[in-house]
C-alpha positions as a Markdown table, in Angstrom:
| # | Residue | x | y | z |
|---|---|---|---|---|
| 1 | Unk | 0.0 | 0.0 | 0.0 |
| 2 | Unk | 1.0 | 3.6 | -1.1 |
| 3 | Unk | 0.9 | 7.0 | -1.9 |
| 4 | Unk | 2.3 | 7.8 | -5.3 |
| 5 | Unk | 3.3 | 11.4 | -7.1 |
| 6 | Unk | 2.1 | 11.9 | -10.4 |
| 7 | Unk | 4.9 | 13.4 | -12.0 |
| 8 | Unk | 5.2 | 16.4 | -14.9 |
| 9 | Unk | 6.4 | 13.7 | -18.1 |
| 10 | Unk | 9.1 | 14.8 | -20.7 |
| 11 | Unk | 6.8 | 14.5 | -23.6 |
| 12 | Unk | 9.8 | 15.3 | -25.9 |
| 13 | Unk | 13.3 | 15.7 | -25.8 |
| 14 | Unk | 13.3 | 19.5 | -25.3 |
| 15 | Unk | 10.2 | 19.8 | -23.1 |
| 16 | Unk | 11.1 | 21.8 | -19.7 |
| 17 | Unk | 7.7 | 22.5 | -18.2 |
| 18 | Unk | 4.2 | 21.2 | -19.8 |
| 19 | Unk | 0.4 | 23.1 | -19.1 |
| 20 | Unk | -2.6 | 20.8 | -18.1 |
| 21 | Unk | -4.8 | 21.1 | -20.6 |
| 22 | Unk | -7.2 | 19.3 | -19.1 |
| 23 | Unk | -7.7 | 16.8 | -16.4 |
| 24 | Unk | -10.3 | 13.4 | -17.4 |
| 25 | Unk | -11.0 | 12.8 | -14.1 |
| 26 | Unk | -11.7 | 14.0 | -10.7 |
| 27 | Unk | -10.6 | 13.5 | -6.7 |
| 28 | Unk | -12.1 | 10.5 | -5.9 |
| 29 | Unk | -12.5 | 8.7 | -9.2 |
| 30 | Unk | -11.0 | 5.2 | -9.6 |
| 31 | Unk | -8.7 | 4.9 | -13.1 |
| 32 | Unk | -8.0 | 1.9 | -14.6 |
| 33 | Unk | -5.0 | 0.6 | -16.4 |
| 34 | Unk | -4.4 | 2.3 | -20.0 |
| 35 | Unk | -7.5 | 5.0 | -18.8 |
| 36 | Unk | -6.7 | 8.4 | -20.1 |
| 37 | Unk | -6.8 | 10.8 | -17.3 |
| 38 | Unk | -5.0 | 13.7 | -17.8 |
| 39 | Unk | -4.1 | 16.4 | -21.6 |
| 40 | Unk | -0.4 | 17.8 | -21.3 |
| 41 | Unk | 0.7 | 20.4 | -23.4 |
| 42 | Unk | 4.4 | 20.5 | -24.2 |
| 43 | Unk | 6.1 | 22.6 | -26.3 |
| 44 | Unk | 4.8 | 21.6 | -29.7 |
| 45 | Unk | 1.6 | 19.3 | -29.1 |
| 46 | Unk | -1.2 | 18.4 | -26.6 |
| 47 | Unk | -0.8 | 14.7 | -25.7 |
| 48 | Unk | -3.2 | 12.5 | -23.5 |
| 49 | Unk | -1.2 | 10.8 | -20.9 |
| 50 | Unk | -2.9 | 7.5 | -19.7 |
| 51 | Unk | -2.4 | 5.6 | -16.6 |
| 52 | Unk | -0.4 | 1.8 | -16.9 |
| 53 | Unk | -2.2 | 0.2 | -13.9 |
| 54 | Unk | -5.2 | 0.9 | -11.7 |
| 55 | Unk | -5.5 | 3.3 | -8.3 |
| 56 | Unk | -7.7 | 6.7 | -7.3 |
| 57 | Unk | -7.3 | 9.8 | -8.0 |
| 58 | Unk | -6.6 | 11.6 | -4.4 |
| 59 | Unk | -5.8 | 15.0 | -5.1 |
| 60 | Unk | -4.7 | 17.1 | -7.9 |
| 61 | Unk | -1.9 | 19.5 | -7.1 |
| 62 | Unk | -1.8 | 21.9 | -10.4 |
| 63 | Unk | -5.0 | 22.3 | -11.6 |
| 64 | Unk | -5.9 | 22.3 | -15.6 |
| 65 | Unk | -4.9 | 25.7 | -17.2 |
| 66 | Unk | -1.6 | 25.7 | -14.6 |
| 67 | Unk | 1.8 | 25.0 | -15.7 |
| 68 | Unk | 4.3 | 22.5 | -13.7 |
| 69 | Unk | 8.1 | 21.7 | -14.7 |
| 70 | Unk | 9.0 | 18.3 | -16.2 |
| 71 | Unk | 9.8 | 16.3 | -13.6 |
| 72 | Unk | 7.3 | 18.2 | -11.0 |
| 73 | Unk | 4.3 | 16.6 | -9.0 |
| 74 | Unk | 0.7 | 17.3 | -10.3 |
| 75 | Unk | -1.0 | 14.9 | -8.3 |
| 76 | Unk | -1.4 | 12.0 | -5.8 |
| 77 | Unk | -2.4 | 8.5 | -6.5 |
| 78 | Unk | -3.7 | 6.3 | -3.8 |
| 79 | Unk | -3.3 | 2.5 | -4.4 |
| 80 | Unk | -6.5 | 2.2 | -2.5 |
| 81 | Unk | -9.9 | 4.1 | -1.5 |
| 82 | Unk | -8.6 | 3.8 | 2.6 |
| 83 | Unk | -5.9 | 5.7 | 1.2 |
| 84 | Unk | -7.3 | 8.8 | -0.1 |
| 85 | Unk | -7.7 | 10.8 | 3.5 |
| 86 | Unk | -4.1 | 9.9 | 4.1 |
| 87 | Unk | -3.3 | 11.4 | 0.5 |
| 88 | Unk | -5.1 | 14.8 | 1.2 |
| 89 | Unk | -3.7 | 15.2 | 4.9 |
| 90 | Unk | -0.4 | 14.8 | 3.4 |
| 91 | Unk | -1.0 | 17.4 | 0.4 |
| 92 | Unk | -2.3 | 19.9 | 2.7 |
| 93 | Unk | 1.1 | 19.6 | 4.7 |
| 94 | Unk | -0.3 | 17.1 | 7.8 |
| 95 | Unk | 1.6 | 14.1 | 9.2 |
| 96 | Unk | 0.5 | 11.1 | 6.8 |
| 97 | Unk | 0.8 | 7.3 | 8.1 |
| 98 | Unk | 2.0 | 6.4 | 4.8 |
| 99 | Unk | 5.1 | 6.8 | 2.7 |
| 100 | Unk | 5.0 | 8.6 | -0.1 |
| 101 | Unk | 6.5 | 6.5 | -3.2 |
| 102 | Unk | 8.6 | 9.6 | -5.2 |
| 103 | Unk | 8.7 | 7.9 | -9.5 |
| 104 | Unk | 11.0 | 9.3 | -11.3 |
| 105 | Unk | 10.0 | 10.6 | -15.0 |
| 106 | Unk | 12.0 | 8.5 | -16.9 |
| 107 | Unk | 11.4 | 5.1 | -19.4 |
| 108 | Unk | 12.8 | 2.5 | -16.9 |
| 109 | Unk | 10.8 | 4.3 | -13.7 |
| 110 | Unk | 7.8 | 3.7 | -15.9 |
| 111 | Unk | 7.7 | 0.2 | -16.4 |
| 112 | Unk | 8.8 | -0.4 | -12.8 |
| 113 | Unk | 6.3 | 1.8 | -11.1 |
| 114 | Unk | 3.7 | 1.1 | -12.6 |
| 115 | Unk | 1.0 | 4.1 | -11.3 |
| 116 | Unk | 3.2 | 6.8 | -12.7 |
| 117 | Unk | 1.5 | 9.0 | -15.2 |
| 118 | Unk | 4.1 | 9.4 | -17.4 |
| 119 | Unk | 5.1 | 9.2 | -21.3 |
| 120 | Unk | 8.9 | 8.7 | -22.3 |
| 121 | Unk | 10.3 | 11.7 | -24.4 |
| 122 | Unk | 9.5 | 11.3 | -27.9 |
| 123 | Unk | 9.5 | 7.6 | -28.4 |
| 124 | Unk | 6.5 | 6.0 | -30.8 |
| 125 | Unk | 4.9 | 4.1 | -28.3 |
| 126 | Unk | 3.3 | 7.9 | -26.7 |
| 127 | Unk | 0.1 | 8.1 | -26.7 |
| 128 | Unk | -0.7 | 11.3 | -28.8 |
| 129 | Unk | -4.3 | 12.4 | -30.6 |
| 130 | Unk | -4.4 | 12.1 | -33.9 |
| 131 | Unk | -6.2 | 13.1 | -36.6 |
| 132 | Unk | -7.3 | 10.0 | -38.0 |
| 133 | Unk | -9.2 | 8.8 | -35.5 |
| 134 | Unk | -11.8 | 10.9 | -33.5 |
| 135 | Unk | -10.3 | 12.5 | -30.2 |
| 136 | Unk | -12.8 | 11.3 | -27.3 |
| 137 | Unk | -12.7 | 12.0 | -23.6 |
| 138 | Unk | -12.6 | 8.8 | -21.5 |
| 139 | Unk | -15.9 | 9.6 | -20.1 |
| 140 | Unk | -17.4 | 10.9 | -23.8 |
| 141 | Unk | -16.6 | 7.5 | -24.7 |
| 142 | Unk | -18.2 | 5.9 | -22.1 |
| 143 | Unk | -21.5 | 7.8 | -22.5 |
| 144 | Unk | -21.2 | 7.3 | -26.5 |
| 145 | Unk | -21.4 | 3.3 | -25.3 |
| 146 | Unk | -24.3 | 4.0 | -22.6 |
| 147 | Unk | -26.4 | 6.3 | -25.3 |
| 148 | Unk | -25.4 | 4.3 | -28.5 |
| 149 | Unk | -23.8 | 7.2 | -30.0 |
| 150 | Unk | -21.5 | 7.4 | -32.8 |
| 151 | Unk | -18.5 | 9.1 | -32.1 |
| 152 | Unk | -17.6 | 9.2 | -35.7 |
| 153 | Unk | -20.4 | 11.4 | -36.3 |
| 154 | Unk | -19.8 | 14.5 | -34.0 |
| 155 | Unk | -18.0 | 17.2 | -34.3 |
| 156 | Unk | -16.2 | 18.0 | -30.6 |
| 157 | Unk | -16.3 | 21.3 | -29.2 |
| 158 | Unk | -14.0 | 21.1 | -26.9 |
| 159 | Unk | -10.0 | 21.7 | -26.9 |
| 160 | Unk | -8.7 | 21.0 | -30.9 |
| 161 | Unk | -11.8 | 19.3 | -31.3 |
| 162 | Unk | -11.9 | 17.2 | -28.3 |
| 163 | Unk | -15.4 | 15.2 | -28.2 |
| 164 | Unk | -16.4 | 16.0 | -24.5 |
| 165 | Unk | -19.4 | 14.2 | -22.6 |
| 166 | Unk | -21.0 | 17.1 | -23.0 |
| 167 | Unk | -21.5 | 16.6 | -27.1 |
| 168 | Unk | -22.5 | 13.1 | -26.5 |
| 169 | Unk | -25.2 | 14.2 | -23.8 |
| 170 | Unk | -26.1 | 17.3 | -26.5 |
| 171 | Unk | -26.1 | 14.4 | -29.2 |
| 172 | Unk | -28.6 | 12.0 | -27.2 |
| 173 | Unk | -30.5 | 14.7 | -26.0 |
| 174 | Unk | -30.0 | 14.7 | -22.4 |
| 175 | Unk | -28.9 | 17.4 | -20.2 |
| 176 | Unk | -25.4 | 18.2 | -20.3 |
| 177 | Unk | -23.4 | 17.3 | -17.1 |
| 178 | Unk | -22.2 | 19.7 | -15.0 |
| 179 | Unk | -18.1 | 19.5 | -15.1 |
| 180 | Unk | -16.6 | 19.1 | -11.9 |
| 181 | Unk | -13.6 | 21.5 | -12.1 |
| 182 | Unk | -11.0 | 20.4 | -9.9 |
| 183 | Unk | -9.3 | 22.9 | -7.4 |
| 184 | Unk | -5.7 | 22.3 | -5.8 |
| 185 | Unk | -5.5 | 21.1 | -2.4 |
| 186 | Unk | -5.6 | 23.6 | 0.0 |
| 187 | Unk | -2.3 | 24.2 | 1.5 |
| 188 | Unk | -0.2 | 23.0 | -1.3 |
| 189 | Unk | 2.9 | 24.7 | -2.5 |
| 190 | Unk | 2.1 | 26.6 | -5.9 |
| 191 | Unk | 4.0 | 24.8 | -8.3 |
| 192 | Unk | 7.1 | 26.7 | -10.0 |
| 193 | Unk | 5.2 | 27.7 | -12.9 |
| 194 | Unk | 1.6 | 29.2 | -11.9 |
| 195 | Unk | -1.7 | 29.7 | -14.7 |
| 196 | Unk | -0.6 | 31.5 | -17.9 |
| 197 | Unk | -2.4 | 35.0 | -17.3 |
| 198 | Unk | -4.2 | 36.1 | -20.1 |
| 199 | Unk | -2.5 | 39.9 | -20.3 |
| 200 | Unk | -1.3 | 42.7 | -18.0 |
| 201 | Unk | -2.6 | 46.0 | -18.2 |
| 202 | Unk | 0.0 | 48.5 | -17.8 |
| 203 | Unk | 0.0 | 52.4 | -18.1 |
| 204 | Unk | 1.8 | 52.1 | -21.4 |
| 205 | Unk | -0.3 | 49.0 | -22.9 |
| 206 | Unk | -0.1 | 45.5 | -21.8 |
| 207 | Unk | 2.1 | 42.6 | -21.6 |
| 208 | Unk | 0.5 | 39.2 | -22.8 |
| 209 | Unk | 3.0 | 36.2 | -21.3 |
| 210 | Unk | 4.5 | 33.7 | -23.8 |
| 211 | Unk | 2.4 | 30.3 | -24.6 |
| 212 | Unk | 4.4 | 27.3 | -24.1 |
| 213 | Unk | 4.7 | 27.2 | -28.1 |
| 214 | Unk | 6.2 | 30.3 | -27.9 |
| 215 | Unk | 8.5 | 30.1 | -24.7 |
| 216 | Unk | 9.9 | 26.7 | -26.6 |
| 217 | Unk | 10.8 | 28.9 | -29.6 |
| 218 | Unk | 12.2 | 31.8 | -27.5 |
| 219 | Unk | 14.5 | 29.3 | -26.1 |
| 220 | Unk | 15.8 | 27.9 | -29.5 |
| 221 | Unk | 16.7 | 31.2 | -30.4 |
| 222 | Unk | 18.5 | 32.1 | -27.7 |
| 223 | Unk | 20.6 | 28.6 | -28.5 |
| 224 | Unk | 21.1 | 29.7 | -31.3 |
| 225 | Unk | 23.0 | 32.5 | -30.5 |
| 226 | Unk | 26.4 | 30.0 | -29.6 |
| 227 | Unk | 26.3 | 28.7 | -33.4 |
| 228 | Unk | 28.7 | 30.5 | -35.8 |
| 229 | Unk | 26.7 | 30.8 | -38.4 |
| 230 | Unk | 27.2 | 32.5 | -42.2 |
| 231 | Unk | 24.6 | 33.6 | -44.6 |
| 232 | Unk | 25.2 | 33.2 | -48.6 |
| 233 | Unk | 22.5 | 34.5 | -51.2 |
| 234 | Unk | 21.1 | 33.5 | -54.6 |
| 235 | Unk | 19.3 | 35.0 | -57.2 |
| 236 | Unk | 17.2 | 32.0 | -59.0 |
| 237 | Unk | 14.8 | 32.1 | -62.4 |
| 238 | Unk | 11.7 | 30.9 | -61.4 |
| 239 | Unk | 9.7 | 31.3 | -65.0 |
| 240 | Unk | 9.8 | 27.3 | -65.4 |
| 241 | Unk | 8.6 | 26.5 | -61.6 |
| 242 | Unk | 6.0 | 28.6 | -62.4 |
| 243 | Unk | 5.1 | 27.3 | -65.4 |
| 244 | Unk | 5.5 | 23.5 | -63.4 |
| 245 | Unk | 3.2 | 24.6 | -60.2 |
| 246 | Unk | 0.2 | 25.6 | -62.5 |
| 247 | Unk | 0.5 | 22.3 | -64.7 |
| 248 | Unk | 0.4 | 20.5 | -61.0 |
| 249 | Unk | -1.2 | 22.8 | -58.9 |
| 250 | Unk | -5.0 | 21.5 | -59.5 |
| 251 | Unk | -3.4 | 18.0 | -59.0 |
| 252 | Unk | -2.9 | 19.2 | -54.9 |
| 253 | Unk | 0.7 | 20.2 | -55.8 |
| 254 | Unk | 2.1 | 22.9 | -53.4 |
| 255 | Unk | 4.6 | 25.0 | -53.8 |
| 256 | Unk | 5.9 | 23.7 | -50.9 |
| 257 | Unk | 6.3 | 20.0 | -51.8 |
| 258 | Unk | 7.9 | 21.3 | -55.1 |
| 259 | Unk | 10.9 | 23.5 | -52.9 |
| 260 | Unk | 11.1 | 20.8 | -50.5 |
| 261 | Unk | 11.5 | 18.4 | -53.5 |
| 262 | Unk | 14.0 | 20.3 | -55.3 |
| 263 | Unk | 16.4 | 20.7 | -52.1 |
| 264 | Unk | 15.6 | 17.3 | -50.8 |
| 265 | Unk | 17.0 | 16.0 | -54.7 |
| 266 | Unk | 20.0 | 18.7 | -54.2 |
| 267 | Unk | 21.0 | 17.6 | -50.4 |
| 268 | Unk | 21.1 | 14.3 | -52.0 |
| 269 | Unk | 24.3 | 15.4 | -54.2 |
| 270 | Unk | 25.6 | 17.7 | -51.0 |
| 271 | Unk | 25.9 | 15.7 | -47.8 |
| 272 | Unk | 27.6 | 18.1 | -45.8 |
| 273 | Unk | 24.5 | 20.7 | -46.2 |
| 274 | Unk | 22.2 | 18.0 | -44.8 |
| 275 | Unk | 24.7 | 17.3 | -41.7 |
| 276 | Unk | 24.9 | 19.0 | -38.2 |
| 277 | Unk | 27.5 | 19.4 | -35.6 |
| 278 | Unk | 28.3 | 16.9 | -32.9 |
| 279 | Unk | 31.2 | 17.6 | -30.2 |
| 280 | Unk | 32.3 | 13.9 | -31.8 |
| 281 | Unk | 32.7 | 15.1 | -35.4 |
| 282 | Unk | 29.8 | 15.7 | -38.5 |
| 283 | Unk | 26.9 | 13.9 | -37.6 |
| 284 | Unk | 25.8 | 12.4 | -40.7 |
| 285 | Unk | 21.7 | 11.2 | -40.4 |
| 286 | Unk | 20.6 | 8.6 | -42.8 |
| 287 | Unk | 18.0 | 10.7 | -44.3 |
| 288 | Unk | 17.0 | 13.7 | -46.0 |
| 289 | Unk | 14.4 | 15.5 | -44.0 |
| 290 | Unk | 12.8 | 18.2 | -44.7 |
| 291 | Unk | 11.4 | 20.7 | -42.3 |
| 292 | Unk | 9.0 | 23.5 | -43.2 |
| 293 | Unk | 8.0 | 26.6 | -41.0 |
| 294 | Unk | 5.0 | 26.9 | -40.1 |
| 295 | Unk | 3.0 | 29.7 | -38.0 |
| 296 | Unk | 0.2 | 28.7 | -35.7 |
| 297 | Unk | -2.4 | 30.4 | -35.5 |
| 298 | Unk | -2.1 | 31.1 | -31.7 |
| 299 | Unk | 1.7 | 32.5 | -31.5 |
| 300 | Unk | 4.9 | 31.1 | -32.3 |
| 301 | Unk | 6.6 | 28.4 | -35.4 |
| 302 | Unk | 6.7 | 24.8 | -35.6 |
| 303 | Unk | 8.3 | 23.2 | -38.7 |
| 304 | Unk | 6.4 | 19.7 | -39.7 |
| 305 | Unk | 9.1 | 17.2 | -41.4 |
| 306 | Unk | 8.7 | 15.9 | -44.8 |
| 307 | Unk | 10.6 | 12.8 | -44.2 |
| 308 | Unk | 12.8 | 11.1 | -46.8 |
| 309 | Unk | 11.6 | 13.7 | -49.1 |
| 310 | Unk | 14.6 | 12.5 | -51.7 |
| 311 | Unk | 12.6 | 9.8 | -52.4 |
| 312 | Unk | 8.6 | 10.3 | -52.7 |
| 313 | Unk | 6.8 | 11.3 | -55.6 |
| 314 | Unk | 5.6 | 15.2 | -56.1 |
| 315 | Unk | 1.8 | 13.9 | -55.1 |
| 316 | Unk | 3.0 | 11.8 | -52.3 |
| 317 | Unk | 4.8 | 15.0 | -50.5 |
| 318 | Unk | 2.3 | 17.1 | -51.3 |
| 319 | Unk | -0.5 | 14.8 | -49.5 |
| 320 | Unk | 1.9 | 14.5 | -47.1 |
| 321 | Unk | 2.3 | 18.1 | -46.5 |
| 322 | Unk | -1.1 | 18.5 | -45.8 |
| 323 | Unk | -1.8 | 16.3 | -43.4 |
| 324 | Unk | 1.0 | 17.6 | -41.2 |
| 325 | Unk | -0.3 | 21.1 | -41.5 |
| 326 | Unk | -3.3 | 20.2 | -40.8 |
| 327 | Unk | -2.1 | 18.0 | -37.4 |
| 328 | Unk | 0.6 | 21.2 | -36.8 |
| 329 | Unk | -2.2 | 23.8 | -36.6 |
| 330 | Unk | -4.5 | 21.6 | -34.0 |
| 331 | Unk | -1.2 | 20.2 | -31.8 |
| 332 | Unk | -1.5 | 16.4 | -33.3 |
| 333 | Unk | 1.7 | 15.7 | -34.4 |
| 334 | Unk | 4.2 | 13.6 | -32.7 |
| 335 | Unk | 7.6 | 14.5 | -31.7 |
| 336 | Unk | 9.4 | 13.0 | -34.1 |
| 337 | Unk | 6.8 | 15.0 | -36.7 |
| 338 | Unk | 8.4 | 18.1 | -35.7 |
| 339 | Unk | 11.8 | 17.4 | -34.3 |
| 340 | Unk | 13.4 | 14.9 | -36.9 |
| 341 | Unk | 14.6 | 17.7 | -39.4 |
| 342 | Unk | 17.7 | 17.6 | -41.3 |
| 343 | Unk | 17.2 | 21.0 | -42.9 |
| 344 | Unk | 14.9 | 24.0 | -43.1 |
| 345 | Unk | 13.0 | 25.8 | -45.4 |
| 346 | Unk | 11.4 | 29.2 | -44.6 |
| 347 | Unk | 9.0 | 30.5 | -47.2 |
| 348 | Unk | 8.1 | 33.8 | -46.5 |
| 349 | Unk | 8.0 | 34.4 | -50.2 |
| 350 | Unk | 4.1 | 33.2 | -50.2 |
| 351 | Unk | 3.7 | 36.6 | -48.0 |
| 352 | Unk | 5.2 | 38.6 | -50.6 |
| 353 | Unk | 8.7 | 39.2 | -48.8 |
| 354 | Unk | 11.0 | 39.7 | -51.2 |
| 355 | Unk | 14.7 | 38.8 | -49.5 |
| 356 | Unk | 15.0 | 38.0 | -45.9 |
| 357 | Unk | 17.6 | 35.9 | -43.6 |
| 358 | Unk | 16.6 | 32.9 | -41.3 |
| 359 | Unk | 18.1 | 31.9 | -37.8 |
| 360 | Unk | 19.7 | 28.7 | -37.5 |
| 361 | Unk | 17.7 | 25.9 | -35.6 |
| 362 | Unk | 19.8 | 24.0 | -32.8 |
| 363 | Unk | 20.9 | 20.8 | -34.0 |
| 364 | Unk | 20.7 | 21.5 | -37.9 |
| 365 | Unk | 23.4 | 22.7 | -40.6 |
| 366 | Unk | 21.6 | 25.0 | -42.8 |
| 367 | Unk | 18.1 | 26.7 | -43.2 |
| 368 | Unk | 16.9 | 28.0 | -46.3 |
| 369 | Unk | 14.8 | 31.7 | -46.6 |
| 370 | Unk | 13.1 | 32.0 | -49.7 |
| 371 | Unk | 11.6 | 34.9 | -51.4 |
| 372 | Unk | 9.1 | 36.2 | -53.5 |
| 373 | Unk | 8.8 | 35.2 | -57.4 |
| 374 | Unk | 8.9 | 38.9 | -59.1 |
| 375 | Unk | 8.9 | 39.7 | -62.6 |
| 376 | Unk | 12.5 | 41.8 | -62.9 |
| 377 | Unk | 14.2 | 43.1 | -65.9 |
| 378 | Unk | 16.8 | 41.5 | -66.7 |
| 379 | Unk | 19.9 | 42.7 | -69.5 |
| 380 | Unk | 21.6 | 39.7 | -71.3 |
| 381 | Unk | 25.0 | 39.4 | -72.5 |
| 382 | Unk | 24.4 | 40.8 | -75.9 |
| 383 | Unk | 22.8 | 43.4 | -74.2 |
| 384 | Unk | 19.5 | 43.3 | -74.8 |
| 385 | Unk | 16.7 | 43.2 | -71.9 |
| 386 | Unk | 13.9 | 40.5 | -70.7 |
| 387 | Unk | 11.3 | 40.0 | -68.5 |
| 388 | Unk | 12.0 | 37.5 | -66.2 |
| 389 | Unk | 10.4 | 36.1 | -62.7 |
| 390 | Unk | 13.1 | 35.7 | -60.0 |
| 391 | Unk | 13.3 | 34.9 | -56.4 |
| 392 | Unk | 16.0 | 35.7 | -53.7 |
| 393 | Unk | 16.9 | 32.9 | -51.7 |
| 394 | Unk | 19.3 | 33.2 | -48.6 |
| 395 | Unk | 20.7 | 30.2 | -46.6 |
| 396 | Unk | 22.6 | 30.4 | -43.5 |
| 397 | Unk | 24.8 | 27.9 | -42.3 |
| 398 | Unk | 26.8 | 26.5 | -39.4 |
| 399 | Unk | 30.5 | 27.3 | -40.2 |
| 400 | Unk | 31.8 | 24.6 | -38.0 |
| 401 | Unk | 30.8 | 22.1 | -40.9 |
| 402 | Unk | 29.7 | 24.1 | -43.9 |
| 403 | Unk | 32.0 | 26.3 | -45.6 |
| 404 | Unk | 31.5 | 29.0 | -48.1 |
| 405 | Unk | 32.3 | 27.0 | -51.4 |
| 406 | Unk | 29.6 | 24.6 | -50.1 |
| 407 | Unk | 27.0 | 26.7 | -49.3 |
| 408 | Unk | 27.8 | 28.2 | -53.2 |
| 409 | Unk | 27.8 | 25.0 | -55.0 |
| 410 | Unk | 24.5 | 23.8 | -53.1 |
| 411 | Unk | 22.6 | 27.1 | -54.0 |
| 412 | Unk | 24.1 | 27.0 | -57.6 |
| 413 | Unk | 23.1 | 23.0 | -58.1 |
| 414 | Unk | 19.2 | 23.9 | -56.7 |
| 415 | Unk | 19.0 | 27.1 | -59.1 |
| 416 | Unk | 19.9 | 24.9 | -62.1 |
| 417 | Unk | 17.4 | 22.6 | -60.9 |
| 418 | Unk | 15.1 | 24.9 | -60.7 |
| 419 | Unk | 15.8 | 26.9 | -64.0 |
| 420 | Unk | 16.9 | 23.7 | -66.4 |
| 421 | Unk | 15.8 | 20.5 | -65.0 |
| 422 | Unk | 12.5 | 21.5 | -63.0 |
| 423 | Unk | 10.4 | 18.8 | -65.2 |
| 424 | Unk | 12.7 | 16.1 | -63.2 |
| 425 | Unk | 10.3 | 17.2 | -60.3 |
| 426 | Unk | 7.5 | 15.4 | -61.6 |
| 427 | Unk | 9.6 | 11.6 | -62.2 |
């Protein structure tokens, strides 16, 4: 018999602190083994975190809309119902008869203690919402099986479309029940990271605090800073991409999936663009991956992967594409979704930027900024003048592994891609 802390889990590699979305059940409530009872956001995506064997819920120590380092408690577990009082006496800071059993948040700690809520970082066996299957609260699923509802059929209201009980009970046509919310034990210690506060009024304006998408990228950038990096520019033609994207484009062809092809096809020939630094040497992966900013519409970037773009078809990236936007934009994706990028593309040409520089992402050799297509005049050799589309493109790089003459030869390769051999796209 014990009393166990739910700890804060590392949903991904680079996750410091997560938010509580939302929590499935309440003080009180028994969970079962695999039950879902608690919605982490980490830095990048909201991720249901399940329990592996069975207990109660005592008390909940940060509340949902609160903010907790990795690694932090967020509530107690009590292996039976005799336990709970003891639970709560000890959360509100009284003597408790029983031990508390601390569970680290790590892989081995999981499979060891087993009534740890807790998700490795970034492995493939994390249970994450997807977008291919309805996301359903445990007890919206329940009801769906009590009222014979379809879950298929709703549409959720709640967080990133979230069925809640409260569109099954709307669905059956029964009063919706009343959500308990649950409230930290009184007495507690506020944990190191309190609610996110929607703004502060100030005499000059106000100050609205970070989301966690945007504290992530805030750190990034300050990493950044310790990169030597270099920037090299490129003027390309663009007149037969463009004449390409509107042969493909009612095909679902992006733009996108067309750049990402290109420099996926041109990494292939230039290894060292497609590497990153390691304190051991070049860190060579075995793929080309291609990341893609993106902006959300809440605040911040994340860049969805187009992984082993060198080798699928136009179509194939482009459907591709899509579905990670789509997943990006409502916090589906899994870590290795976002994280497993070999190089970068930012396209802020589609917002009619004409030239513009990138910073570097931790752990990758080179990103790519890309510009505008413009019609410019342009004078030949024999001196005559043309109309022709161009775009700037500007890559900076990590000067511990790519040097000048191969940031050069990469950006001269992809502009004869693009301005002789664009047709190869489409093979």
């Amino acid at each position: 018999m014990a009393i166990r802390e739910v700890f804060m889990p590392a949903l991904s590699s680079t996750m410091t602190e997560g938010k509580i979305v939302s929590w499935q059940k309440s003080p009180g409530d028994k969970v079962e083994k695999g039950e879902f009872v608690v919605v982490v956001e980490s830095d990048k995506a909201d991720m249901d975190v399940e329990t592996f064997y069975g207990g109660y819920i005592a008390t909940i120590l940060v509340p949902a809309g609160a903010s907790a380092p990795v690694g932090s408690a967020i509530a107690l577990i009590a292996e039976t119902e005799a336990e709970i009082e003891t639970a709560k006496q000890q959360a509100n800071g009284k003597p408790a008869a029983a031990a508390t059993v601390s569970v680290p948040v790590t892989a081995t700690a999981v499979a060891a203690n087993a009534t740890a809520i807790a998700i490795p970082a970034a492995t493939p066996t994390a249970t994450i919402l997807r977008s291919d299957r309805p996301v359903v609260s445990p007890r919206a699923r329940k009801l769906a099986k009590e009222y014979g509802i379809a879950v298929e059929t709703l549409h959720g209201t709640g967080p990133n479309g979230r069925i809640t009980a409260d569109d099954i009970t709307t669905a059956a046509g029964k009063t919706p029940i009343p959500v308990i919310q649950s409230q930290p034990a009184t007495g507690v210690a506020a944990p190191a990271t309190q609610p996110v506060i929607p703004s502060i009024s100030t005499g000059a304006g106000r100050v609205v605090p970070f989301n966690t998408l945007q504290a992530a990228v805030n750190r990034n950038m300050v990493a950044s800073l310790a990169i030597p990096t270099f920037r090299v520019g490129y003027t390309i033609e663009t007149n037969h991409l463009d004449t390409l994207y509107k042969q493909v484009k009612s095909k679902g062809v992006t733009m996108t999936a067309l750049l990402a092809k290109a420099v996926a096809i041109t990494l292939a020939k230039h290894p060292n663009v497609n590497a990153c630094y390691s304190d051991a040497g070049i860190n060579h992966p075995s793929a080309i991956n291609i990341a893609v900013a993106v902006s959300m519409p809440d605040g911040g970037l994340i860049t969805p992967v187009l992984q082993n773009a060198d080798q699928l078809d136009l179509y194939s990236l482009s459907r591709m594409w899509k579905d990670l936007v789509d997943r990006a934009r409502s916090k589906q994706l899994q870590p290795q979704e976002y994280s497993s990028g070999t190089f970068t593309i930012s396209n802020l040409g589609m917002l009619g930027v004409d030239r513009f520089d990138a910073i570097l992402p931790p752990g990758t050799g080179a990103i790519l900024a890309v510009g505008a297509s413009q019609p410019m005049v342009v004078a030949s050799e024999d001196g005559t003048f043309a109309i022709r589309r161009q775009m700037q493109v500007n890559m900076t790089a990590d000067h511990r592994i790519i040097y000048g003459a191969d940031a050069a030869n990469f950006l001269k390769d992809l502009a004869e891609l693009l301005q002789t051999n664009v047709q190869s796209l489409t093979l």
